[in-house]
VOMAR-12180 format. One record per residue (C-alpha): residue number from 0; residue in three letters; x, y, z. Coordinates in pm, 1 decimal. Example, Ala and Ser with C-alpha at 12.3 -4.5 7.8 and 13.67 -1.06 7.14 Angstrom:
REM VOMAR-12180
+------+------+----------+----------+----------+
| resi | resn |        u |        v |        w |
+------+------+----------+----------+----------+
|    0 |  Ala |   1230.0 |   -450.0 |    780.0 |
|    1 |  Ser |   1367.0 |   -106.0 |    714.0 |
+------+------+----------+----------+----------+
***
This chain:
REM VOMAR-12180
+------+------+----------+----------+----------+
| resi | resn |        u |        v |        w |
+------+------+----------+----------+----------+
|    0 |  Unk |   -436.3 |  -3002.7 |   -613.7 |
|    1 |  Unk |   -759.1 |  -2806.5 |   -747.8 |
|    2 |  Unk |   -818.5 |  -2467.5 |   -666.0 |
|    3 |  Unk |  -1115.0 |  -2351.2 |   -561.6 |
|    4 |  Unk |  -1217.7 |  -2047.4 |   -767.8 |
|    5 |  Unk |  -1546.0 |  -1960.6 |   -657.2 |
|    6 |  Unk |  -1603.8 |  -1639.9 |   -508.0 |
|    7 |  Unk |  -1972.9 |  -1681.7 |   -269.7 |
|    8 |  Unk |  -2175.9 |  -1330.6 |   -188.5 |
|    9 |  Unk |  -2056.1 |  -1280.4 |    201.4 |
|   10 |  Unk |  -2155.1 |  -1051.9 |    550.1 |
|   11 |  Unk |  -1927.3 |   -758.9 |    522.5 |
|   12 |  Unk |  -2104.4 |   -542.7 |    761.9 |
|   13 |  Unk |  -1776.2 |   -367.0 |    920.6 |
|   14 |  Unk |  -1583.5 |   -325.3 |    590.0 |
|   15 |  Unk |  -1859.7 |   -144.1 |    443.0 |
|   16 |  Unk |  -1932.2 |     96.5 |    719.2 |
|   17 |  Unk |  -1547.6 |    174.7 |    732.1 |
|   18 |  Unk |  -1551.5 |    189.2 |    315.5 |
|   19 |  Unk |  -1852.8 |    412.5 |    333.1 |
|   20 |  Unk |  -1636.4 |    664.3 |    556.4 |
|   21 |  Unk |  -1328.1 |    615.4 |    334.5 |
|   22 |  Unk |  -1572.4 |    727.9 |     55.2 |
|   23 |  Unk |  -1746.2 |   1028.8 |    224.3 |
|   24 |  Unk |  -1441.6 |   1198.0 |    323.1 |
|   25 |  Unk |  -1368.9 |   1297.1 |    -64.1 |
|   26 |  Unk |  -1107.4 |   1156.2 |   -299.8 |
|   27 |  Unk |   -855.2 |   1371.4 |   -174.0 |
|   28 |  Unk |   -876.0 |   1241.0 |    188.1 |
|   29 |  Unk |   -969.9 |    928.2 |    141.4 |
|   30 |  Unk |  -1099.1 |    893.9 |    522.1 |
|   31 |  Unk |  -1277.6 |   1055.3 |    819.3 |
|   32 |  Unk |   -981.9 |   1080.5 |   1067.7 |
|   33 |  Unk |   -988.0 |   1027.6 |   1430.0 |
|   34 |  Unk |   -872.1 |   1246.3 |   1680.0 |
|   35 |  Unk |   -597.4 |    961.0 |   1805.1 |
|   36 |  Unk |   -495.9 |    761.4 |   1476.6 |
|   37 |  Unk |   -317.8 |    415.6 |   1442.4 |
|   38 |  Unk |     15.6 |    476.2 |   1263.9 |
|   39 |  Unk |    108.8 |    194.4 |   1051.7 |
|   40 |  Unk |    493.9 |    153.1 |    988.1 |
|   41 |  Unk |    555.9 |   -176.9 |    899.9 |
|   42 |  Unk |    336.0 |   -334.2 |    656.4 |
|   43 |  Unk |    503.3 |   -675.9 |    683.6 |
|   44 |  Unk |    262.4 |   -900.6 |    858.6 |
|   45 |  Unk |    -61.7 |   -683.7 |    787.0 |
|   46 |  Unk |   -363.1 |   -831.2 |    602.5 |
|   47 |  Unk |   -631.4 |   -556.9 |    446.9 |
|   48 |  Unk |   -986.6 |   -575.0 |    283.3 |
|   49 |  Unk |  -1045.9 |   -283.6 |     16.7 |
|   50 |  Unk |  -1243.5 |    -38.7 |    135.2 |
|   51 |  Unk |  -1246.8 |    213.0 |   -161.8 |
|   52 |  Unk |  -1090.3 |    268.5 |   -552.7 |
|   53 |  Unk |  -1000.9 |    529.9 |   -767.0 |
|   54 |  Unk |  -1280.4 |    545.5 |  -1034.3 |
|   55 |  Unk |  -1359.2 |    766.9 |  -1321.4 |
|   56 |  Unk |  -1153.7 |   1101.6 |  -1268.3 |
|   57 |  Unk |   -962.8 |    957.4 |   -985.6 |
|   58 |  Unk |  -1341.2 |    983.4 |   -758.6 |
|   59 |  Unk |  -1298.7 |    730.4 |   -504.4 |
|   60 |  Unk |  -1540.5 |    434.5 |   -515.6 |
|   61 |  Unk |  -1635.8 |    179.0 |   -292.5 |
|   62 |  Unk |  -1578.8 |   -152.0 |   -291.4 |
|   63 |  Unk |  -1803.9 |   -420.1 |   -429.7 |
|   64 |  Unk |  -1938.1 |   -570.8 |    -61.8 |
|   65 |  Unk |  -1999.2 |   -888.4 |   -158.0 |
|   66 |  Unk |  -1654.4 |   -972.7 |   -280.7 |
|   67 |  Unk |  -1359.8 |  -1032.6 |    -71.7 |
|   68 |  Unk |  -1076.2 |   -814.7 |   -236.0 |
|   69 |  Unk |   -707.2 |   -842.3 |      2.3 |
|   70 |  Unk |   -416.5 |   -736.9 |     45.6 |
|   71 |  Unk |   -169.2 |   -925.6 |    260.4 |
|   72 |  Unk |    200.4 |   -787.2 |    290.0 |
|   73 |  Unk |    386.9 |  -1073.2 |    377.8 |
|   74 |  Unk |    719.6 |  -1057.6 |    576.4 |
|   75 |  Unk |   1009.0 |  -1127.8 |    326.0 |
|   76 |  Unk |    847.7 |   -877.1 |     11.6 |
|   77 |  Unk |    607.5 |  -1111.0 |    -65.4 |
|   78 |  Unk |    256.6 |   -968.9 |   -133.3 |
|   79 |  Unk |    -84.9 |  -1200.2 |   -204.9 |
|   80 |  Unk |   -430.4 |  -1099.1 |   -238.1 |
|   81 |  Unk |   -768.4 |  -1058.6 |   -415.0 |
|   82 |  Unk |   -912.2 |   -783.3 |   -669.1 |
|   83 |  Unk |  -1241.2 |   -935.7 |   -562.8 |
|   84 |  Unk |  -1228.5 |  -1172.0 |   -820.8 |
|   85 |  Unk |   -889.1 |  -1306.6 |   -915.1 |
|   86 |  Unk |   -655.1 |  -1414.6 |   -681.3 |
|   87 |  Unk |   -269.1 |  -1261.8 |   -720.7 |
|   88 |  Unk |    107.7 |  -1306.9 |   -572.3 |
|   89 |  Unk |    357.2 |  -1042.2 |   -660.1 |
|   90 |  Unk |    641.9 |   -851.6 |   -421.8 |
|   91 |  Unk |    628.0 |   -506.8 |   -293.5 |
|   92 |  Unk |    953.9 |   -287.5 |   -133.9 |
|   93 |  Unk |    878.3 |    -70.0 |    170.9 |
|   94 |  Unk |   1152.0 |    201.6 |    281.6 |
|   95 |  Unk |    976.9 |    424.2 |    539.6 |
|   96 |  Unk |    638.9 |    552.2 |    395.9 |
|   97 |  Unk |    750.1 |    497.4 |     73.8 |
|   98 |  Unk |    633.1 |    154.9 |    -80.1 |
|   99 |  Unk |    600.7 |    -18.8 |   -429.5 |
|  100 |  Unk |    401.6 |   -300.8 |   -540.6 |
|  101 |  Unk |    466.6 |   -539.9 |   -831.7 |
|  102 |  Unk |    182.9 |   -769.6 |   -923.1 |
|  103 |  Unk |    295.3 |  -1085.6 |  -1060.6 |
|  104 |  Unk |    100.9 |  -1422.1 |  -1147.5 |
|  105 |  Unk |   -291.5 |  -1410.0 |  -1158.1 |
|  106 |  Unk |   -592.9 |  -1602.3 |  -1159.4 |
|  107 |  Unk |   -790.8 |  -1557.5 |  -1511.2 |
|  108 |  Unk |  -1160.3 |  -1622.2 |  -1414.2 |
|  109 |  Unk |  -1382.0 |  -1374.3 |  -1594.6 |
|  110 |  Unk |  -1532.4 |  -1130.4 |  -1358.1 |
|  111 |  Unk |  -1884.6 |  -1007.2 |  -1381.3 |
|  112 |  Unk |  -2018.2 |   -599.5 |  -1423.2 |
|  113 |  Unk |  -1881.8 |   -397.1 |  -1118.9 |
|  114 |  Unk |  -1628.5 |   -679.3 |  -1056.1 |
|  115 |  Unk |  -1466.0 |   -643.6 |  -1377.8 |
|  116 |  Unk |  -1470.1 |   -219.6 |  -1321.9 |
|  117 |  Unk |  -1312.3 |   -283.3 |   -970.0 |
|  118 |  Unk |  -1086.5 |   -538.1 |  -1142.0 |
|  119 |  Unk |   -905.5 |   -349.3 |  -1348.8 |
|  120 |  Unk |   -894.3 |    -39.8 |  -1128.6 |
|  121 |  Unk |   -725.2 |   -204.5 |   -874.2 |
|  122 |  Unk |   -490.3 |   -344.8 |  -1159.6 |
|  123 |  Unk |   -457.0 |      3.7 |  -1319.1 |
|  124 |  Unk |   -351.5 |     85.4 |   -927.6 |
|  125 |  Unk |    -64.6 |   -101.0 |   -812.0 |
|  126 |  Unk |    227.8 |     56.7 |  -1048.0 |
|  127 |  Unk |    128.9 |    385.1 |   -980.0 |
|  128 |  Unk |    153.2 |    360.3 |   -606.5 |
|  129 |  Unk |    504.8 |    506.7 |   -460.5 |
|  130 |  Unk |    369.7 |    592.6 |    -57.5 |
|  131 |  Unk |    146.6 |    490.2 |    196.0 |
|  132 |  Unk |    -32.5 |    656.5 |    485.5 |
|  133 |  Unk |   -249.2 |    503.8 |    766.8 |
|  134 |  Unk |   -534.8 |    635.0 |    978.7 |
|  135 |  Unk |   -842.4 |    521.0 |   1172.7 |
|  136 |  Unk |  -1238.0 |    518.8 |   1052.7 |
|  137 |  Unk |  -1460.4 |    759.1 |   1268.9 |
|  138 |  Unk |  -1641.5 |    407.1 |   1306.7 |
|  139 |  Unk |  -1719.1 |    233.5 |   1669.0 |
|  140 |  Unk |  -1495.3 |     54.7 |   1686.3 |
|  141 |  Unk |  -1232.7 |    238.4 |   1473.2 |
|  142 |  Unk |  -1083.8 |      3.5 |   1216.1 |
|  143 |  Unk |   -750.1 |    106.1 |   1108.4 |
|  144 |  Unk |   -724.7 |    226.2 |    723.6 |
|  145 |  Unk |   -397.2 |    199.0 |    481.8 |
|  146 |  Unk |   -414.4 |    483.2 |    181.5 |
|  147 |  Unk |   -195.7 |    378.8 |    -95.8 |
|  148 |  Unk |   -100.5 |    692.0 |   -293.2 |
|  149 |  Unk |     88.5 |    836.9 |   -646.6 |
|  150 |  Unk |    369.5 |   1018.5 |   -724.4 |
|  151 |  Unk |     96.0 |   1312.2 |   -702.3 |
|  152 |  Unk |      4.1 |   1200.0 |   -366.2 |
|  153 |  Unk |   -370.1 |   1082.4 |   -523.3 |
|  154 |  Unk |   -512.0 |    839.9 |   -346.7 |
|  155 |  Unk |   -560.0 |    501.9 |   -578.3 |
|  156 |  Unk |   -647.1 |    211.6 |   -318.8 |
|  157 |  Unk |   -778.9 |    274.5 |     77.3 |
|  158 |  Unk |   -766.6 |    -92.1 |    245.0 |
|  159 |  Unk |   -951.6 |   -130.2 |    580.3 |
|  160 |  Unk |   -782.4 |   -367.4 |    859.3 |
|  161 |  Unk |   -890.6 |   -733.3 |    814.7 |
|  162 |  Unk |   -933.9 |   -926.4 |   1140.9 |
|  163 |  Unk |   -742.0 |  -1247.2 |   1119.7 |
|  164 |  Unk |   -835.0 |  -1360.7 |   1459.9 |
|  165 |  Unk |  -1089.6 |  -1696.1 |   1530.0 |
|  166 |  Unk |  -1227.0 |  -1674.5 |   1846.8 |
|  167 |  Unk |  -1583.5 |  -1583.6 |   1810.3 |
|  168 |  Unk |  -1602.6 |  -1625.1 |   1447.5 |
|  169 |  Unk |  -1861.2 |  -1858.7 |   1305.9 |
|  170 |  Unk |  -1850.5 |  -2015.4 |    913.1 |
|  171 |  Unk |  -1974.0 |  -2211.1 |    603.6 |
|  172 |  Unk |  -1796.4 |  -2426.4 |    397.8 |
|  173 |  Unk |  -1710.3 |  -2363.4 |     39.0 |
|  174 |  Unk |  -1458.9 |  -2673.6 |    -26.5 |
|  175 |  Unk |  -1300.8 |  -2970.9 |    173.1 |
|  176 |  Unk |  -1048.3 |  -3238.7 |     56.7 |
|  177 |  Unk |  -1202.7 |  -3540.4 |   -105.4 |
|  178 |  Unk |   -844.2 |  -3702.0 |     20.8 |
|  179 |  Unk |   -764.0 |  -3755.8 |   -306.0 |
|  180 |  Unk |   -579.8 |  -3406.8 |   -312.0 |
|  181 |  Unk |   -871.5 |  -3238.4 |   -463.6 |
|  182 |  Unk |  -1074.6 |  -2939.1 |   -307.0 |
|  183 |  Unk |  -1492.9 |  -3018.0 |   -356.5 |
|  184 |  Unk |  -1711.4 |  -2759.3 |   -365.2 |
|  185 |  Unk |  -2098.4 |  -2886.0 |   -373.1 |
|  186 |  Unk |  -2451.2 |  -2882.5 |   -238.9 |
|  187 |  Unk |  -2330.5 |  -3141.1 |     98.0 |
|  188 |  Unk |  -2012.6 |  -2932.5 |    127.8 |
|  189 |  Unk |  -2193.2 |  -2561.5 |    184.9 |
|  190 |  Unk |  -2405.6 |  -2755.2 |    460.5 |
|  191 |  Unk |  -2101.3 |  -2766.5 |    654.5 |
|  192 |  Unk |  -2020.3 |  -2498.5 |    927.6 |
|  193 |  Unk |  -1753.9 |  -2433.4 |   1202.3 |
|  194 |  Unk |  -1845.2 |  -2237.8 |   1514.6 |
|  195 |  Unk |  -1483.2 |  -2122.0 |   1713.4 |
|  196 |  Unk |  -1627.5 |  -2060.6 |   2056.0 |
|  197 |  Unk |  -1428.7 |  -1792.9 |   2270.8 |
|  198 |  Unk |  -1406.3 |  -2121.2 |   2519.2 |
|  199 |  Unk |  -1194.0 |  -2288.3 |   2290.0 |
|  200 |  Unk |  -1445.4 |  -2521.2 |   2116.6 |
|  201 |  Unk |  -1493.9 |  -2612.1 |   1754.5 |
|  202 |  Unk |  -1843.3 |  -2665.7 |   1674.1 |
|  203 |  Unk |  -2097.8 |  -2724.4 |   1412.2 |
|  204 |  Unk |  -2234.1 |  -2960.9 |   1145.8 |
|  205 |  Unk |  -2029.4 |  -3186.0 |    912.3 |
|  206 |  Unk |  -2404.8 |  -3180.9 |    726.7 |
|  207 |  Unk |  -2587.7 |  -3451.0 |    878.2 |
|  208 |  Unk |  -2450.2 |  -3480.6 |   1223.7 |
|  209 |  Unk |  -2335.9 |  -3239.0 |   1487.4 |
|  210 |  Unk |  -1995.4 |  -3216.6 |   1610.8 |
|  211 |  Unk |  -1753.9 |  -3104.1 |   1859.7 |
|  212 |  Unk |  -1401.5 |  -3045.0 |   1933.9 |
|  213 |  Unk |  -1150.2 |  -2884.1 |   2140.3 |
|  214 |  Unk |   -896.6 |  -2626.8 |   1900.1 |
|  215 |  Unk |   -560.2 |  -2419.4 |   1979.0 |
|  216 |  Unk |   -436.3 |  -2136.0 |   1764.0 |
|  217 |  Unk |    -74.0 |  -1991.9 |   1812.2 |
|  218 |  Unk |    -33.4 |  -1666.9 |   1661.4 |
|  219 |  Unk |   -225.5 |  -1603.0 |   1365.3 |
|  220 |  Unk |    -91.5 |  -1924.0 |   1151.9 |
|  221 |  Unk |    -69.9 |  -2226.8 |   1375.9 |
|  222 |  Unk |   -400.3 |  -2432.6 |   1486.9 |
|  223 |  Unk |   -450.5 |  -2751.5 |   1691.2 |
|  224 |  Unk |   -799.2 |  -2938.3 |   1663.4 |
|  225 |  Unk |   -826.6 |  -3184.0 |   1887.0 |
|  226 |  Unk |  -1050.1 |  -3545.3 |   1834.0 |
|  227 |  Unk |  -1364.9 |  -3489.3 |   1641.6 |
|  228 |  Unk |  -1686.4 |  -3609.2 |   1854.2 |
|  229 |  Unk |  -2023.1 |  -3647.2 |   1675.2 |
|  230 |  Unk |  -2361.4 |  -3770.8 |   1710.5 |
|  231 |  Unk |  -2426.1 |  -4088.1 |   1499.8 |
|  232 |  Unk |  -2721.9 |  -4024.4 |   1217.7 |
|  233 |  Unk |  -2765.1 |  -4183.1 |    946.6 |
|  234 |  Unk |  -2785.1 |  -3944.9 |    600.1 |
|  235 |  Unk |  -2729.2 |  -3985.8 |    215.7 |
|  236 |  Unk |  -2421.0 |  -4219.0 |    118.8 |
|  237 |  Unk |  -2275.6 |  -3879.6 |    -72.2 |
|  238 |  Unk |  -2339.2 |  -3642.7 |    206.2 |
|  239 |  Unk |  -2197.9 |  -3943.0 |    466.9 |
|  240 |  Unk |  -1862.9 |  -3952.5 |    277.3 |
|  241 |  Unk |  -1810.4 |  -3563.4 |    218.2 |
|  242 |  Unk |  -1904.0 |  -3519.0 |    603.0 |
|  243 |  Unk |  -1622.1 |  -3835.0 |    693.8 |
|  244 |  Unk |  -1364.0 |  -3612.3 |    420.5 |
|  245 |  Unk |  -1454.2 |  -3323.4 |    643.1 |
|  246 |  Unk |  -1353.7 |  -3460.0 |    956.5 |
|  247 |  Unk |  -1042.5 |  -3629.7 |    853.1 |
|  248 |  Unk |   -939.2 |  -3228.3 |    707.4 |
|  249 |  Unk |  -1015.7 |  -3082.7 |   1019.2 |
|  250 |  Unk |   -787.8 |  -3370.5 |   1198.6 |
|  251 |  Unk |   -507.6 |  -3291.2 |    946.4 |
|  252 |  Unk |   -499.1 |  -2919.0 |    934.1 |
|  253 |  Unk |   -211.6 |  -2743.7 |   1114.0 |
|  254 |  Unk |   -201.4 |  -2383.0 |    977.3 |
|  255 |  Unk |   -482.7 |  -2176.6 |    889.7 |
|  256 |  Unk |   -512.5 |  -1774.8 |    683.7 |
|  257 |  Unk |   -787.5 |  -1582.6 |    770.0 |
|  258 |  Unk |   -827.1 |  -1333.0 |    483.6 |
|  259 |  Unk |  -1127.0 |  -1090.8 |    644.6 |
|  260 |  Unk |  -1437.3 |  -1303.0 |    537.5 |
|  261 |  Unk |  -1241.2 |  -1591.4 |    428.8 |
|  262 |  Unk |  -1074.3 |  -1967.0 |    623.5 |
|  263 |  Unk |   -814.6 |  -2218.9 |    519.7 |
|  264 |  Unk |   -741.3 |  -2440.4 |    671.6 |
|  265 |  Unk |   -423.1 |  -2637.2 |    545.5 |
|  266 |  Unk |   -186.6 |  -2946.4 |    643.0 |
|  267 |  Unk |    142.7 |  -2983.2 |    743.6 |
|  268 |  Unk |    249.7 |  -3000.6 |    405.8 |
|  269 |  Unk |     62.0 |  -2642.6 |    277.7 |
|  270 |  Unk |   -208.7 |  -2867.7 |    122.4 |
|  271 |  Unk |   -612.0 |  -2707.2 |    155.8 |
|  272 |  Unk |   -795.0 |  -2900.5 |    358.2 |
|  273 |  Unk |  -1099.2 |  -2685.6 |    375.4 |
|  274 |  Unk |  -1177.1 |  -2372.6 |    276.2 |
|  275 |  Unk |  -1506.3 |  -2158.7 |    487.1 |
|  276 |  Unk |  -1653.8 |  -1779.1 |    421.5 |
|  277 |  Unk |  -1774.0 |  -1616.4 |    723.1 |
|  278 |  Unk |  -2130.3 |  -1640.0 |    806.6 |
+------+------+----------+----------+----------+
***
């Protein structure tokens, strides 16, 4: 099955207020702390956006907005994630505050200017790092913050807490299945958008028409979608037959990963059905 590769310029409103107080605090702090902080001990499960780097003489530097550069510990040692440009897998050990992190297969997409700096900083990053703390942003709401530090207790990376929730959330389209097990990405595709109303229905536009359906999430991995309903105009053959692929993904996905500003949506099987950045 293609991957989709394409990284689109996204609303990161939250992540950069929280980045901008990682980045005022100073390198050595790395954030503006709150009188009660959120203690992070177990960093299975957790999913972070980067909030700030370690940049020319170990300065701390924010993250490129538009890019969606994550972190996701998952439960087993498994770690996945985004510089912001490439996509990653490797394995990382906790033991208390202590953790390591071992990048292994990449994406190789060349990244542009600042993305190719943040790139290789994070890169430059991960083997250094032997501890974690965690904190809160002086931010309303406070977001919680993960500072992954050296054997010198530097900080190198400051991740902010990525909502993974879907209630609420509203999104555009960057690929859906062709049902051929390919992902499309193309001008009728990024007309699509999904609406998860807190009342429990899907809405939007498949492109041409409007739709609606009822949808169930367990957790933060299992989602139901019940029968799509849609109004009946006529459009383009092309945008027609990506909006009819669309439908058929959304009746086939099962499990969806919200990484901060971006949706998958995938089958039974792991296959993508559809892939969305947040609007």
């Amino acid at each position: 099955m293609t991957t989709l590769r394409r990284t689109l310029p996204v609303r990161l409103g939250a992540v950069a207020a929280a980045a901008a107080t990682i980045v005022t605090a100073g390198a050595g702090t790395a954030l503006a702390a709150t009188s009660s902080p959120q203690q992070i001990t177990t960093l299975a499960g957790t999913t972070w956006t980067l909030g700030s780097f370690a940049g020319t003489g170990g300065k701390q530097t924010t993250a490129v907005a538009s890019a969606n550069a994550t972190l996701r510990f998952v439960r087993g040692g498994t770690v996945t994630g985004s510089t912001g440009c490439n996509n990653f897998t490797g394995t990382y050990r906790q033991s208390g505050s202590s953790v390591t992190i071992t990048p292994g297969p990449m994406t190789l997409k060349a990244c542009p200017g600042a993305l190719a700096t943040q790139e290789a900083a994070v890169l430059a990053a991960f083997p250094k790092i032997v501890s974690f703390s965690s904190d809160q942003t002086t931010t309303k709401p406070a977001v919680a913050v993960l500072v992954l530090k050296d054997a010198q207790r530097a900080t190198q990376l400051s991740y902010v807490a990525t909502a993974t929730g879907l209630r609420g959330t509203s999104w555009q389209a960057t690929g859906v299945n062709n049902g051929k097990q390919a992902l499309v990405s193309d001008a009728s595709v990024a007309a699509i958008t999904a609406n998860f109303g807190t009342d429990g229905r899907l809405t939007g536009t498949g492109g041409c028409n409007n739709y609606n359906a009822s949808y169930r999430t367990v957790g933060q991995r299992i989602i139901r979608i019940g029968a799509v309903a849609s109004t009946m105009m006529a459009c383009d053959p092309a945008v027609m037959t990506t909006e009819a692929n669309y439908f058929t993904a959304l009746g086939r996905s099962v499990r969806f990963t919200r990484e901060g500003s971006v949706l998958t949506l995938r089958d039974a099987k792991g296959a993508m059905q559809a892939t969305f950045t947040i609007k």
